[in-house]
C-alpha beads as a LAMMPS data file, in Angstrom:
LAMMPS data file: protein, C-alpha beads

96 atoms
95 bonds

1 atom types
1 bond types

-500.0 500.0 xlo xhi
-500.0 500.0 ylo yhi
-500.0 500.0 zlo zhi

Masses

1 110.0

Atoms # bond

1 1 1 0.000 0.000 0.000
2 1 1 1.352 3.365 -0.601
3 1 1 2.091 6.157 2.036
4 1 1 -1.569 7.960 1.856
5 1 1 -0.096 11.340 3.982
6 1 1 3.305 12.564 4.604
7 1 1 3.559 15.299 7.450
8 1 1 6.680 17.138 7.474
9 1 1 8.663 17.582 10.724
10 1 1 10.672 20.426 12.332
11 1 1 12.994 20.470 15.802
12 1 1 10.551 21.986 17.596
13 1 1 7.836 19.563 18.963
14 1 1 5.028 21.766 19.657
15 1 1 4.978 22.148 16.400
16 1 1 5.093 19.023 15.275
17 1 1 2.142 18.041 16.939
18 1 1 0.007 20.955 15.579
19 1 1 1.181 19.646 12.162
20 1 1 0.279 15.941 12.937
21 1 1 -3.127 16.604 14.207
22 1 1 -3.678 18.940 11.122
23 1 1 -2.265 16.498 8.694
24 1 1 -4.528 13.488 10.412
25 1 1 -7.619 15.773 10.564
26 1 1 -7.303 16.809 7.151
27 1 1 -6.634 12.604 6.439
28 1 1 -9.351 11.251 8.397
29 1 1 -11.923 13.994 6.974
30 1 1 -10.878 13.240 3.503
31 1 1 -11.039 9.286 4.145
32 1 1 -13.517 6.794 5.063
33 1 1 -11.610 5.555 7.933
34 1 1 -12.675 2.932 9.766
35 1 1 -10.405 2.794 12.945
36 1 1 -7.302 4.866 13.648
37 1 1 -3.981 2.457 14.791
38 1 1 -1.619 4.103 16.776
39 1 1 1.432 2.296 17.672
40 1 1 3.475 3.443 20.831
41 1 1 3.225 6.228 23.293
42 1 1 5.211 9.010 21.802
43 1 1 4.203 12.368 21.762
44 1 1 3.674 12.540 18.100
45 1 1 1.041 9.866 18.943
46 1 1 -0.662 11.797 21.382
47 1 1 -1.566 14.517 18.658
48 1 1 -2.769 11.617 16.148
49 1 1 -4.977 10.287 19.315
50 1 1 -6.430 13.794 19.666
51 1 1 -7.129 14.203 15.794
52 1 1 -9.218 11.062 15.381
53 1 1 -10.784 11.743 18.536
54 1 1 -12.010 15.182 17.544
55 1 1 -13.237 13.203 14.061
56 1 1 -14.972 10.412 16.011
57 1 1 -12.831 7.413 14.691
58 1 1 -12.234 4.862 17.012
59 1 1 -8.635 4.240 18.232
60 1 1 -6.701 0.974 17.763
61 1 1 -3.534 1.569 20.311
62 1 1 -0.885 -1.265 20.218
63 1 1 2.088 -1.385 21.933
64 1 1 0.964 0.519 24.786
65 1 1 1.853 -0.706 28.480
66 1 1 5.165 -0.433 28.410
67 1 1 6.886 2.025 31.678
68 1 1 9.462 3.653 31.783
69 1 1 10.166 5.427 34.691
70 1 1 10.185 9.230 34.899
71 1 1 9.658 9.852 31.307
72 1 1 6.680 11.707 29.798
73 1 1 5.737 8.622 28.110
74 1 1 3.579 7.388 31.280
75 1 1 1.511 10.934 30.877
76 1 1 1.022 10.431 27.433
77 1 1 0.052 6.494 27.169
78 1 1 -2.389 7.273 30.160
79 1 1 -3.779 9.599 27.184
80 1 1 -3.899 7.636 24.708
81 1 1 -5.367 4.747 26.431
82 1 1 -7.899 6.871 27.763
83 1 1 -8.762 7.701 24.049
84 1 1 -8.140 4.600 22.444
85 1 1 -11.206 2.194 21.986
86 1 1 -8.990 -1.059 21.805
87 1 1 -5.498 -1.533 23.277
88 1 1 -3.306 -4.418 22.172
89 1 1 -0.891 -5.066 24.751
90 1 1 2.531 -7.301 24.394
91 1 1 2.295 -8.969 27.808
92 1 1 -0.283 -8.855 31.412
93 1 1 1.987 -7.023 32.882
94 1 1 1.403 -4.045 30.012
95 1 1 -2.626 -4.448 30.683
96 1 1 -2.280 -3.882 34.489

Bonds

1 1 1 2
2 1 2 3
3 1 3 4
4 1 4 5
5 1 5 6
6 1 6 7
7 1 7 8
8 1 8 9
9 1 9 10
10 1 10 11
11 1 11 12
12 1 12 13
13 1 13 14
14 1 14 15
15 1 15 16
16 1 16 17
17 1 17 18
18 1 18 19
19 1 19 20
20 1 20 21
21 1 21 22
22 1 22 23
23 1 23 24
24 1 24 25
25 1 25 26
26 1 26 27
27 1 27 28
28 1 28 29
29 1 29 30
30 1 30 31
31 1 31 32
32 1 32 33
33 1 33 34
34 1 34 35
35 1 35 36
36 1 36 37
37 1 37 38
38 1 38 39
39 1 39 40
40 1 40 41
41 1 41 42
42 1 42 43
43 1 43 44
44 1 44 45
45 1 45 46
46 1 46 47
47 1 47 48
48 1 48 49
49 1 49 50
50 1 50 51
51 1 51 52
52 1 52 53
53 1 53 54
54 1 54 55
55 1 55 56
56 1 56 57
57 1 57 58
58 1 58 59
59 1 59 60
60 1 60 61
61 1 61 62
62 1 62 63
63 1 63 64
64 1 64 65
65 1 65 66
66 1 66 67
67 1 67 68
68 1 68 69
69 1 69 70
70 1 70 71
71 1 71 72
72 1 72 73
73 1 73 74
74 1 74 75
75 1 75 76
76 1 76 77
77 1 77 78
78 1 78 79
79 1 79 80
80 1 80 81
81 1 81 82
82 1 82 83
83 1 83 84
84 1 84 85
85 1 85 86
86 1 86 87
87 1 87 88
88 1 88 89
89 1 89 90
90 1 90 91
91 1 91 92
92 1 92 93
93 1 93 94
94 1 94 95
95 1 95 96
């Protein structure tokens, strides 16, 4: 399948998420889309979350569960799960 969207990226991340969630908006209004997959708990992922959310497509989130201690990534997966319809977890110990 070919790349659908390509959202170009700068060093600055605020902006990068205002680009994502503008590029994924403009995607998912322009798309019968059925579900929205998001795969890890990056910030960038966050942004996609939010965009599909806003659009009413349901969230497919797989990876998430993962810690790691101190980083922002805890704040954002807690985000994400809360948005994401269906989580697909590697292991128990990511569903707990």
């Amino acid at each position: 399948m070919p790349i659908a969207r390509k959202i170009q990226s700068s060093k600055n991340e605020a902006d990068n998420c205002s680009a994502i969630l503008t590029g994924v908006d403009d995607f998912l209004s322009q798309n019968d889309v059925d579900y929205l997959i998001i795969l890890g708990d990056r910030f960038e992922m966050l942004a996609a979350a939010q965009a599909a959310t806003l659009a009413r497509v349901p969230i497919i989130h797989i990876g998430g569960g993962y810690q790691t201690a101190g980083a922002i990534d805890d704040k954002i997966r807690h985000a994400i799960s809360k948005l994401s319809k269906y989580h697909l977890v590697a292991t128990q110990q990511c569903f707990e």
